[in-house]
C-alpha positions as CSV (number, residue, x, y, z in Angstrom):
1,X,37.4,41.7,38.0
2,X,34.1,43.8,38.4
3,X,33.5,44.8,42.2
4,X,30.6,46.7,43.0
5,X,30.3,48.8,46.5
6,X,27.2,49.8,47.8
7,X,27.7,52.9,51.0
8,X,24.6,54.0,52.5
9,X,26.0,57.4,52.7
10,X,29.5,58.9,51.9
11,X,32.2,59.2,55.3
12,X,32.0,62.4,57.0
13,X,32.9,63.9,60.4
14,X,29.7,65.8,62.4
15,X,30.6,67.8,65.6
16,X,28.2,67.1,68.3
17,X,28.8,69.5,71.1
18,X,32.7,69.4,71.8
19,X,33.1,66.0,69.8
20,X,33.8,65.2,66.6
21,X,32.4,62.1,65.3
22,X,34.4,60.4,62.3
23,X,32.0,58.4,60.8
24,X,32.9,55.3,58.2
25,X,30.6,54.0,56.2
26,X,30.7,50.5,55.5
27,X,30.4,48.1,52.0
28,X,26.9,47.2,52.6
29,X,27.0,44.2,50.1
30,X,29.2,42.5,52.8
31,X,27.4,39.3,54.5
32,X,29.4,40.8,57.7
33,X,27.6,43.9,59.2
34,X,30.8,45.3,60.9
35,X,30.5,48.1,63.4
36,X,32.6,50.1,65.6
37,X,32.5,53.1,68.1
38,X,34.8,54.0,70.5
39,X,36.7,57.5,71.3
40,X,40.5,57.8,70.1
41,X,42.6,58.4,72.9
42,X,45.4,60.5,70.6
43,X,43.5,61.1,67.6
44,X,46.5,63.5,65.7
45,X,48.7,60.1,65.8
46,X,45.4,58.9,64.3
47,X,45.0,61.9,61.6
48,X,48.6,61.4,60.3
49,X,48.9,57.8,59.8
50,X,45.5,57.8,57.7
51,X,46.4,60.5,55.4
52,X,49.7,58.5,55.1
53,X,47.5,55.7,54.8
54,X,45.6,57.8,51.8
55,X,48.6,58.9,50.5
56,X,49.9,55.3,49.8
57,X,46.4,54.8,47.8
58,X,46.6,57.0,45.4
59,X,50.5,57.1,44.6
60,X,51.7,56.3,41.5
61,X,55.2,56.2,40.9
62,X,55.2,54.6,37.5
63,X,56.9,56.2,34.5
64,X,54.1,57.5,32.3
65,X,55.5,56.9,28.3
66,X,54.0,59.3,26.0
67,X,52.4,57.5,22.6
68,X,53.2,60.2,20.0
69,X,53.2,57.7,17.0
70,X,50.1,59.3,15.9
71,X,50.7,62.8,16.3
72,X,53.7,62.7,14.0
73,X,51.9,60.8,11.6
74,X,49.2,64.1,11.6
75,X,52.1,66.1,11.4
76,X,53.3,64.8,8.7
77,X,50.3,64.8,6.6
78,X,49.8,68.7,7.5
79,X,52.5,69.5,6.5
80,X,52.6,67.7,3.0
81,X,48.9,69.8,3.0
82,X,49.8,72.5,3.4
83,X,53.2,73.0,1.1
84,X,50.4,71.6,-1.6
85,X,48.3,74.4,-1.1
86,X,51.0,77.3,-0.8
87,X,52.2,75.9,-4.4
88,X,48.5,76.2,-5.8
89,X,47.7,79.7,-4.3
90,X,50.3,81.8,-3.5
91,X,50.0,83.5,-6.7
92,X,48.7,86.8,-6.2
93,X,47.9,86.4,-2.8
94,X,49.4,89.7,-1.7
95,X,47.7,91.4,-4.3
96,X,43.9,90.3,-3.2
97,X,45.2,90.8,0.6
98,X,45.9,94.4,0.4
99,X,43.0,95.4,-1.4
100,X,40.9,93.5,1.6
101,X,43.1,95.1,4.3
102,X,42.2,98.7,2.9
103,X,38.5,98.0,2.0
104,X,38.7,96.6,5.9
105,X,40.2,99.6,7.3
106,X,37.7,102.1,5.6
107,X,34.5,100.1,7.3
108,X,36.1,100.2,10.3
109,X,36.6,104.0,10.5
110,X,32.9,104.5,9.7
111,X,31.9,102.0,12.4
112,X,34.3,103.5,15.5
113,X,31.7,106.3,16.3
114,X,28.6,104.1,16.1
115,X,30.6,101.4,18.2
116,X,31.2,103.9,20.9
117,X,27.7,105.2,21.1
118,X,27.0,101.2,22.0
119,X,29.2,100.5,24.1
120,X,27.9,103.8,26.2
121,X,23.9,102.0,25.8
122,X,25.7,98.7,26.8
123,X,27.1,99.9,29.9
124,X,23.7,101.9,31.0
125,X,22.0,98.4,30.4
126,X,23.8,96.6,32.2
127,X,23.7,98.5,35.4
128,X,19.9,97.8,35.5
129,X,20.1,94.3,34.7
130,X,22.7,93.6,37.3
131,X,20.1,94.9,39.8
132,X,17.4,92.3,38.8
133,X,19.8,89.4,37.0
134,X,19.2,85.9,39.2
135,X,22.4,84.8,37.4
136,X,24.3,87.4,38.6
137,X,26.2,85.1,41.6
138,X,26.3,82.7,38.1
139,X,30.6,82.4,38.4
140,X,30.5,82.0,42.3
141,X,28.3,79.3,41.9
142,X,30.2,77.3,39.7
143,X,33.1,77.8,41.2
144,X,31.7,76.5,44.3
145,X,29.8,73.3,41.8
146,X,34.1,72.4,40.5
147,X,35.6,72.8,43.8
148,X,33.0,69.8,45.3
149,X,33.4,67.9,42.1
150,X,37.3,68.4,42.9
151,X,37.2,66.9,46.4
152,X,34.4,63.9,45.7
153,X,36.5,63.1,42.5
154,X,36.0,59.3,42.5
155,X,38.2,58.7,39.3
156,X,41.3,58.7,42.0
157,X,39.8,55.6,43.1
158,X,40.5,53.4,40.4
159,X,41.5,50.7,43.6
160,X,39.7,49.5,46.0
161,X,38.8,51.3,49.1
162,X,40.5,51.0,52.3
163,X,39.5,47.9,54.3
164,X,39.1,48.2,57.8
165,X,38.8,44.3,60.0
166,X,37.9,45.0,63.5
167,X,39.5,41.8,64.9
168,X,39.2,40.9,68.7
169,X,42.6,42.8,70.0
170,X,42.7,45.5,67.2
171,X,41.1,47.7,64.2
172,X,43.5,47.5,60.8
173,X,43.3,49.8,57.6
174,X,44.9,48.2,54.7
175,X,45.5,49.7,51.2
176,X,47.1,48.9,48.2
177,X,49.0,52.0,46.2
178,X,47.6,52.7,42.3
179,X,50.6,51.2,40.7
180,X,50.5,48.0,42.7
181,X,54.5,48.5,44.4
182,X,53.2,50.0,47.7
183,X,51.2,48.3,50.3
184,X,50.2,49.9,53.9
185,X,48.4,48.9,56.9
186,X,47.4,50.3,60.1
187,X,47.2,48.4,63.1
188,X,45.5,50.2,66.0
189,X,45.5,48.1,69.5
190,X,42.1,48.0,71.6
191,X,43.8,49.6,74.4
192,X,43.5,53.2,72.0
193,X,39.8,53.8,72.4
194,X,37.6,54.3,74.9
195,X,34.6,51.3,73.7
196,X,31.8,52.9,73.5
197,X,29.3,49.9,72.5
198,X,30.8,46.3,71.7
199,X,32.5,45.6,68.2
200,X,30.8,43.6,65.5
201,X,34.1,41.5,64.4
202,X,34.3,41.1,60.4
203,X,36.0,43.2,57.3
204,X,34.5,45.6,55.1
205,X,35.5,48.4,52.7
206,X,35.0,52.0,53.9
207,X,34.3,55.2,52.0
208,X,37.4,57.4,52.4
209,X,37.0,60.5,50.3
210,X,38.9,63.1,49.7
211,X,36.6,65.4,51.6
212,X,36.9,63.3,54.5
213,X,41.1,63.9,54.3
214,X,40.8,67.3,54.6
215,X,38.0,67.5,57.6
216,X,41.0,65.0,59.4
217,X,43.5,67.8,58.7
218,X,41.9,70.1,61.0
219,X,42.0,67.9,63.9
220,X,43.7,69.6,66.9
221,X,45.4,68.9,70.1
222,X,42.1,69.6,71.6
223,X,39.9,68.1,69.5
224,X,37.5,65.1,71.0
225,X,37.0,62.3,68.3
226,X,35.1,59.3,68.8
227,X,35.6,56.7,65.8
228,X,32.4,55.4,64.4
229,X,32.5,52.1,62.1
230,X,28.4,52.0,61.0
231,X,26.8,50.4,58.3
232,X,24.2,52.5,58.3
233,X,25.7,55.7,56.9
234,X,25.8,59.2,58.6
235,X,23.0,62.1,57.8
236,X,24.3,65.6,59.0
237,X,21.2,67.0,61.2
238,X,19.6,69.3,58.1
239,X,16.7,67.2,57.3
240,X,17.9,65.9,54.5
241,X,18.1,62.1,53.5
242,X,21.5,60.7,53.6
243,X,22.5,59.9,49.7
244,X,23.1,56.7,48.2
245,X,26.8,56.1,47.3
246,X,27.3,53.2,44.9
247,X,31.0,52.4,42.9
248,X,31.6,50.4,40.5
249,X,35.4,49.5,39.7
250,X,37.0,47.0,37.2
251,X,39.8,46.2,39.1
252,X,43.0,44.8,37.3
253,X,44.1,40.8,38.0
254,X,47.6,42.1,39.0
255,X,46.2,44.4,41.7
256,X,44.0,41.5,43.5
257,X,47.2,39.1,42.8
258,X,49.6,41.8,44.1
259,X,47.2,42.8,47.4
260,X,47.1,39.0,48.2
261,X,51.3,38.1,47.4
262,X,52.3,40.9,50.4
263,X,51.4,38.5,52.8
264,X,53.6,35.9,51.1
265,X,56.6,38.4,50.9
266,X,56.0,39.6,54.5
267,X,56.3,36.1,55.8
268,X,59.4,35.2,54.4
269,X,62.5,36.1,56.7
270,X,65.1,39.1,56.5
271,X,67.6,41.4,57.8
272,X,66.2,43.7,60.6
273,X,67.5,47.0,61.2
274,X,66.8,49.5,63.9
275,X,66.0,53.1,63.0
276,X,65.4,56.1,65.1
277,X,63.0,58.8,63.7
278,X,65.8,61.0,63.5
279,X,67.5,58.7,60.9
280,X,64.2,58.2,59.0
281,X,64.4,61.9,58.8
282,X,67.9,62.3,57.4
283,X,67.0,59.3,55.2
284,X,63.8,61.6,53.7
285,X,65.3,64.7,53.9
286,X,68.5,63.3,51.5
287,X,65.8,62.4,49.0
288,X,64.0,65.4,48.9
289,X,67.5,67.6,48.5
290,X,68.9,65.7,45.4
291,X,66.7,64.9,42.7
292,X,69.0,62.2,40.3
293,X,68.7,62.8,36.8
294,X,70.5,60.0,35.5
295,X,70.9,56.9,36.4
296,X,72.0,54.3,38.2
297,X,69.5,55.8,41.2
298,X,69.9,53.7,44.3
299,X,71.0,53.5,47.6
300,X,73.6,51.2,49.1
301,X,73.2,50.3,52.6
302,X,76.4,48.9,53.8
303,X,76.3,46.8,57.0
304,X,79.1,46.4,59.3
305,X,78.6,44.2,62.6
306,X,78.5,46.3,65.9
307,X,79.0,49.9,63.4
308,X,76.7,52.6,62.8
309,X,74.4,51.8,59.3
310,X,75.5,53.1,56.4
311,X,73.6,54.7,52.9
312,X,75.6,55.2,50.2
313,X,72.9,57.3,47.5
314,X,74.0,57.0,43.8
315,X,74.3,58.8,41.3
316,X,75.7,61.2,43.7
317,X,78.2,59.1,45.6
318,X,77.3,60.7,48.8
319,X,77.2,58.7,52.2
320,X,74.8,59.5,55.1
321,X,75.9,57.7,58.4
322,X,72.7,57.3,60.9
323,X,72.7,56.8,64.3
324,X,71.4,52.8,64.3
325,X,73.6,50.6,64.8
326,X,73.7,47.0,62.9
327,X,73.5,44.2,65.2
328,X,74.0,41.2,62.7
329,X,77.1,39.3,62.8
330,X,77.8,39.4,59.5
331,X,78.9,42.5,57.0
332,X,76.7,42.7,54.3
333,X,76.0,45.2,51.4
334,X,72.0,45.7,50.6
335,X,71.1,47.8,47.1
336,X,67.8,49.4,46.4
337,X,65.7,50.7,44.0
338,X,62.6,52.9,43.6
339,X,63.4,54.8,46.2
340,X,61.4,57.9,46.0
341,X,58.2,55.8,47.5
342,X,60.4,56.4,50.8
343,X,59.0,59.6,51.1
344,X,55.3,58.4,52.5
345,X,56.8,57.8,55.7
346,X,57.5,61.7,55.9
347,X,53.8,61.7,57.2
348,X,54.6,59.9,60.4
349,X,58.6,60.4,61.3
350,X,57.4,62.9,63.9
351,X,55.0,60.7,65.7
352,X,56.9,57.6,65.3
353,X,58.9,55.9,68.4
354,X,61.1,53.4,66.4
355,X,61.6,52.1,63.2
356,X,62.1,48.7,61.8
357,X,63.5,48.2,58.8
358,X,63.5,44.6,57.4
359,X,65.6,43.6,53.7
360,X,65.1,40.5,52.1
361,X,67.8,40.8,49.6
362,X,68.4,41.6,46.7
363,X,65.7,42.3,43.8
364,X,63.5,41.4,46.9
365,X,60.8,43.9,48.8
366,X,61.7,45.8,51.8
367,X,59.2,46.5,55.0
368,X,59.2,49.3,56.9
369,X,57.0,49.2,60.4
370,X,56.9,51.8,62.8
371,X,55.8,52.2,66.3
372,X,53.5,54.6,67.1
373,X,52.6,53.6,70.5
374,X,48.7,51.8,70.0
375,X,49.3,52.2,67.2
376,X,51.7,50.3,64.7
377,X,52.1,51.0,60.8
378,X,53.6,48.4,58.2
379,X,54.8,49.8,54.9
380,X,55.8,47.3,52.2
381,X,57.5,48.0,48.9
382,X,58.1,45.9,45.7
383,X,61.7,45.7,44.5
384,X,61.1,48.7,41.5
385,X,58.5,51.1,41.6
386,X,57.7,49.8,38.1
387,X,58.2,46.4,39.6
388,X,54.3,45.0,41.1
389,X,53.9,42.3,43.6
390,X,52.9,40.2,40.6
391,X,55.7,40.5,38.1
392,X,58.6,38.4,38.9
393,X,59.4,36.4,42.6
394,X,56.6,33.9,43.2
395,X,56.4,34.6,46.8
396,X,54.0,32.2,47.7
397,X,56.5,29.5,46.1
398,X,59.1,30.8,48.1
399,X,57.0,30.9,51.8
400,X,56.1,27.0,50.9
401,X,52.8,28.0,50.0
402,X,52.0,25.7,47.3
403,X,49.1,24.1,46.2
404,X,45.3,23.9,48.0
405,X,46.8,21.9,51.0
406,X,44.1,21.8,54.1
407,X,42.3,25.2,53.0
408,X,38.9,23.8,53.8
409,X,40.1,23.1,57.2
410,X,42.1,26.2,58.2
411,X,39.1,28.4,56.9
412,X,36.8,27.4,59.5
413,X,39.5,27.6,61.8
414,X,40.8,31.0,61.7
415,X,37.4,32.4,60.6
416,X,36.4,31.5,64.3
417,X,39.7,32.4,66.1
418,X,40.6,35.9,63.8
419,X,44.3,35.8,64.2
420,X,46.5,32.8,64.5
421,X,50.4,31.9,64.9
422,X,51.6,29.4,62.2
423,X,52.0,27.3,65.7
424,X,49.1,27.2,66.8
425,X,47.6,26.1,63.2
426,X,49.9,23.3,63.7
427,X,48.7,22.3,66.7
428,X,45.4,22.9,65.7
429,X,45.5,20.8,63.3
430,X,48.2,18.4,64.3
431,X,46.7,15.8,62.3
432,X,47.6,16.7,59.2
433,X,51.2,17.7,58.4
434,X,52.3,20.8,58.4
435,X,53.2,21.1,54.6
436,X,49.8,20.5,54.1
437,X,49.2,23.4,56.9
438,X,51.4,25.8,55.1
439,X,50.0,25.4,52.1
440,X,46.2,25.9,53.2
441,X,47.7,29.4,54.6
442,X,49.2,30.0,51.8
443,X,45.7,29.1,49.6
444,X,43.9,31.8,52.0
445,X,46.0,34.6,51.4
446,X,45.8,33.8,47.4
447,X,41.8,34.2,48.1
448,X,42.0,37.4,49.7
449,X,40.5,35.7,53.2
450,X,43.9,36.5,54.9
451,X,47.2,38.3,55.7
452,X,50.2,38.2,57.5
453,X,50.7,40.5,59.9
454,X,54.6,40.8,60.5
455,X,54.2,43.0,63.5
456,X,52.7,40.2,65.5
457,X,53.7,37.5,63.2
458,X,50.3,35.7,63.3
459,X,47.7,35.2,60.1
460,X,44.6,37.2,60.5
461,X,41.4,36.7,59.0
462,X,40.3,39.2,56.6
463,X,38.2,39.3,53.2
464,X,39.5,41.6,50.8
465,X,36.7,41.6,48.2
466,X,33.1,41.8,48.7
467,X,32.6,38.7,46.7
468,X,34.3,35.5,46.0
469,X,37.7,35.7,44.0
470,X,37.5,34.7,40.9
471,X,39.4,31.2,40.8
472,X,42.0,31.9,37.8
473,X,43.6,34.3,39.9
474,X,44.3,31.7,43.0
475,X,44.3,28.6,41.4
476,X,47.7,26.9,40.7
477,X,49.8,28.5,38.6
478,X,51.8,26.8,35.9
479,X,55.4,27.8,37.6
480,X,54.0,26.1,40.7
481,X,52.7,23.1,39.0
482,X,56.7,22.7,37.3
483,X,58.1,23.2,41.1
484,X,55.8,20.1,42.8
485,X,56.9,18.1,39.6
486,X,60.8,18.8,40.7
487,X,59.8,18.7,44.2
488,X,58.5,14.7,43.3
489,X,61.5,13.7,41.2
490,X,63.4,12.8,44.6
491,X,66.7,14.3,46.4
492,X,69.1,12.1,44.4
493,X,71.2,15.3,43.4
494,X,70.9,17.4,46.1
495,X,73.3,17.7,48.8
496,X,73.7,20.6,51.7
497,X,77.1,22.3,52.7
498,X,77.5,24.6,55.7
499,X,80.5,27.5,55.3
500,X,82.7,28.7,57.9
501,X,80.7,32.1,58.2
502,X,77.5,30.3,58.7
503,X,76.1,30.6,55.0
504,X,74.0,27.4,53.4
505,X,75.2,26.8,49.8
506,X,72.4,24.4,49.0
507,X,72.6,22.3,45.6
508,X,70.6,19.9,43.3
509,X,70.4,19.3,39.5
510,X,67.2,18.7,37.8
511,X,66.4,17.5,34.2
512,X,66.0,20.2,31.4
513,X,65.3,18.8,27.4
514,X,68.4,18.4,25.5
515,X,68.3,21.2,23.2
516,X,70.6,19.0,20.5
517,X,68.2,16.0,20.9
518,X,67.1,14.6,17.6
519,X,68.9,17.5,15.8
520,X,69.8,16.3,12.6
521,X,73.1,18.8,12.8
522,X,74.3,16.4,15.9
523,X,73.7,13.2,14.2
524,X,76.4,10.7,15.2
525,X,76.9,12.5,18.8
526,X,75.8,11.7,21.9
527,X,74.2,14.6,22.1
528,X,71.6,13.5,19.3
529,X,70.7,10.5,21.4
530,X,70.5,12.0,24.9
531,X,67.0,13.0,25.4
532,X,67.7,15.3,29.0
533,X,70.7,17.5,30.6
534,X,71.0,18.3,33.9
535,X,70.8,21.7,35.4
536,X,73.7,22.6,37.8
537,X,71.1,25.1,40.4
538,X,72.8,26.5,43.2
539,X,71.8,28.5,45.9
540,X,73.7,30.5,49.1
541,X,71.7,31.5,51.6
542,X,73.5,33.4,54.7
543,X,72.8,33.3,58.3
544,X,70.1,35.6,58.4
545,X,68.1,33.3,56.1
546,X,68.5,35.7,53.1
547,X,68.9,34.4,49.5
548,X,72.4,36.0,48.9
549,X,73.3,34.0,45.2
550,X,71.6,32.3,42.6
551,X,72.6,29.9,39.6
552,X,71.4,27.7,37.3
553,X,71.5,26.4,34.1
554,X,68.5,26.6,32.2
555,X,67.2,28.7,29.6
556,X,64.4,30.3,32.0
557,X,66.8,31.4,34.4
558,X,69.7,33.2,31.8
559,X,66.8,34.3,29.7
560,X,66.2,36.9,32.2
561,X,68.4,39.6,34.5
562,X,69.6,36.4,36.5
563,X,68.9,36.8,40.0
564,X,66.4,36.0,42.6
565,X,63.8,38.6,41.1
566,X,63.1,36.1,38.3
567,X,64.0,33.1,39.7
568,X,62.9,29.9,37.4
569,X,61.2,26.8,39.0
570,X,64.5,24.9,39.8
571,X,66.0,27.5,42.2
572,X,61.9,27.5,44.0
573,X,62.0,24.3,44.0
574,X,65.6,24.1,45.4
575,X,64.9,27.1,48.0
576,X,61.4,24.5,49.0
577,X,63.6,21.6,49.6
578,X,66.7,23.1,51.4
579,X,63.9,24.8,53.9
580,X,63.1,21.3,55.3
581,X,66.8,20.8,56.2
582,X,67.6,24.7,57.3
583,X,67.7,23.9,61.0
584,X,70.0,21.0,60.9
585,X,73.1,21.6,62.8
586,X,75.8,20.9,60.3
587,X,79.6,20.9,60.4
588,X,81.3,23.7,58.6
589,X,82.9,23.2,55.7
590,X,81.3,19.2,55.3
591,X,79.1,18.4,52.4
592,X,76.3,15.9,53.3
593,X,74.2,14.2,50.5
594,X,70.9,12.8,51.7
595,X,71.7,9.4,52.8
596,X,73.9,11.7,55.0
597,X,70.9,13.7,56.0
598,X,68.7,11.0,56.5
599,X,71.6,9.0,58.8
600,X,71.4,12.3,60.9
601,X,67.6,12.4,60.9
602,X,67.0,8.6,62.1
């Protein structure tokens, strides 16, 4: 997808007086003019969680595989070349060598006087023409000309920009990392600035150079900044017209699709643990110390009700106890992978308050949000770091986001509120049911016209790209088209069964082709006459609402590593259905089949 952004003039910060003014340029192909000023009321909290922010952008943590077919194929060739040529030639070659080395040598003895007298004429040359030369400052110069070209180097922003939404109670920066496994946003509450003229609500993308990161570095305790959001562009008082910034990107479908799942994933419910900085710290400060060169490289966090948490960091087998404590009720075990992205939050363990760390299982993301006072940051990671949002989990399927639902209602609606609860859409829009509701969420975040924020678990308005989305990367999906034909086959099969430690085991078969049907090798079986199996899909989801085991049957599923990071269309469909029935208050131990439901129901 081809985006094109249009900045009147590039971000920059002016001092005016004892102020410094960060100004923003804004996308101005946007329909929405957005603006902003207002004075930051601790702009060094500010300064660190936007170069955390920038950070995020521009890391890429995927392993880069080196294509050296074709340089051994050269080789191989030039080699053959030249052991063809030492066989034609090397006859005699000393021979003719020496004779040129001595011829050589006797030239070069004549010349050594006449050399030195030029060298002396050189050198008395010189020293005039150094007087008068204009090119003289020539290497100054363009080391000056590389070191601009170094910091406005545009080719790190192969993604897009950072995009700001002023919304009615707060200003968020969101950014999506290079190798789509790392998305951030920053949440800064009204109550941080000083207003200086009222905010123009909408989303747009801002310039945010690398030039601009280093004139936030040198904010100080003592430095005045006043934010400034303008559309306009900035022009530093010389006289000289503001330039014209224009970039053009090709973005890749996975990053849009990735950008627009987080919201999905950050919806879906977890394990939340309580960290101090101090833990963060010890956390960061492990993974900078030991560098793991083989594998596997993860770390364990074990969970024990009421007990300090617990990381366990292989390959080294060393445990770090921190100083939160785990308040579930239940002991748990959590693994994970790519673990090195950890390190962004280095930026902001000083100026942080708290940490909250939310798991959603295993070969599932993790979210990391701290509190920074006004401020709030939200970090999300995909399962790998060579794992995107894209590749695996349907998280949308999972949420109950499926299909186009009401999205031409609940559009208009949050368009003109900003930031809703899933609540208060439903009451909204009581008329319709709430599957219907869900799913015309879920259709806005696929079109890049919304997220979830899960600091104040509402849906906010917000337009990632400058024009519409191109509709083959929201419409349906085929995976979602094979879960609402499961979803319509009826709830025969399935049946619901509560365990004594308060884990749903949730069950259903569906029909898969009979592999052996019409196969002349089972003629005169049953198996040549039965057109469909069963599946036998299972699912256990634990107290804290966390898929903990999955099975089933079918090719799809045993085809691939066999857990909830690829999970086939039965087990979505299955996790869909046992949702509806996820509050019921069951006995332990009991199995209840759906006329057993339904009795409970009516």
């Amino acid at each position: 997808m081809k985006v094109n952004y249009q900045y009147e003039s590039p971000s920059m910060c002016s001092m005016q007086g004892d102020e410094t003014i960060l100004g923003l340029s804004t996308d101005l192909s946007r329909e929405e003019k957005v603006s902003f000023s207002g004075k930051l009321k601790h702009p060094l909290i500010f300064r660190d969680a936007m170069l955390m922010l920038r950070s995020i952008v521009v890391s890429d943590m995927g392993k880069k595989k080196k294509e050296r077919l074709e340089f051994f194929a050269w080789l191989d060739e030039e080699i053959e070349r030249r052991m063809l040529k030492h066989e034609q030639y090397a006859p005699g070659v000393r021979d003719h060598l020496q004779k040129d080395m001595k011829e050589l040598i006797r030239e070069l003895i004549q010349n050594d006087a006449d050399i030195t007298k030029l060298n002396q004429v050189k050198s008395e040359l010189k020293k005039e023409i150094d007087g008068y030369d204009v090119w003289k400052d020539y290497n100054k110069i363009e080391r000056a000309f590389w070191k601009f070209i170094r910091e406005r180097d545009l080719s790190l922003w192969m993604v897009l920009d950072p995009v700001i939404t002023v919304h009615p109670d707060q200003v968020s920066f969101e950014a999506f990392s290079i190798d789509e496994s790392t998305y951030g946003c920053l949440s800064i509450a009204m109550e941080e600035f000083d207003l200086l003229e009222k905010p123009q609500l909408g989303t747009t993308n801002i310039d945010f150079s690398a030039k601009l990161a280093k004139e936030m570095e040198r904010f100080r305790t003592y430095t005045k900044v006043e934010l400034s959001i303008n559309p306009g562009g900035f022009a530093v008082d010389t006289g000289i017209m503001p330039e014209h910034l224009e970039k053009k990107i090709d973005l890749p479908e996975t990053w849009i699709k990735g950008f627009n799942q987080v919201s999905s994933a950050a919806s879906l419910g977890g394990i939340d643990i309580e960290l101090a900085p101090v833990d963060m710290y010890d956390i960061c400060s492990f993974l900078r110390r030991h560098k793991a060169k083989i594998s596997p490289r993860y770390m364990k966090w074990i969970l024990e009700p009421g007990k300090p948490v617990k990381i366990v960091f292989e390959p080294f087998g060393k445990e770090l106890t921190l100083k939160g404590v785990y308040t579930g009720e239940k002991s748990r075990e959590e693994k994970i992978w790519g673990r090195e992205r950890w390190l962004v939050i280095e930026k902001i363990i000083p100026i942080s308050k708290t940490f909250k760390i939310r798991l959603l299982g295993f070969g599932m993301p993790q979210f990391i949000m701290a509190d920074l006072g006004t401020m709030k940051m939200t970090i999300g990671f995909s399962s790998w770091s060579s794992n995107d949002w894209v590749k695996g989990t349907a998280f949308n399927i999972l949420g109950g986001y499926i299909g186009d639902g009401n999205y031409e209602e609940v559009y208009p609606l949050l368009k003109e509120g900003r930031f809703l609860s899933m609540e208060s859409i439903y009451h909204s829009l009581r008329e319709t049911s709430k599957g219907a509701n869900k799913a015309g969420v879920g259709m806005l975040f696929r079109r890049g016209e919304g997220y979830y924020d899960a600091i104040s678990e509402t849906i906010r308005f917000r337009q990632l790209c400058n024009i519409p989305i191109a509709k083959e990367l929201y419409e349906t999906t085929d995976i979602e088209l094979e879960v609402e034909k499961h979803l319509e086959v009826g709830l025969e099969h399935f049946n619901l069964m509560v365990t004594q430690d308060k884990s749903f085991v949730a069950k259903q078969s569906f029909k898969i082709p009979n592999t052996k049907y019409r196969n002349w090798r089972f003629n005169g079986t049953d198996d040549f006459s039965r057109k469909h199996d069963l599946t036998e899909t299972q699912l256990i989801i634990d107290q804290d609402g966390q898929i903990s085991k999955v099975k089933c049957k079918c090719r799809e599923f045993n085809k691939g590593p066999r857990n909830i990071s690829a999970p086939c269309s039965h087990i979505l469909a299955l996790y869909v259905t046992y949702s509806k029935f996820s509050k019921l208050n069951l006995k332990p131990d009991c199995e209840y089949k759906m006329n057993d439901i339904m009795e409970m129901l009516l």
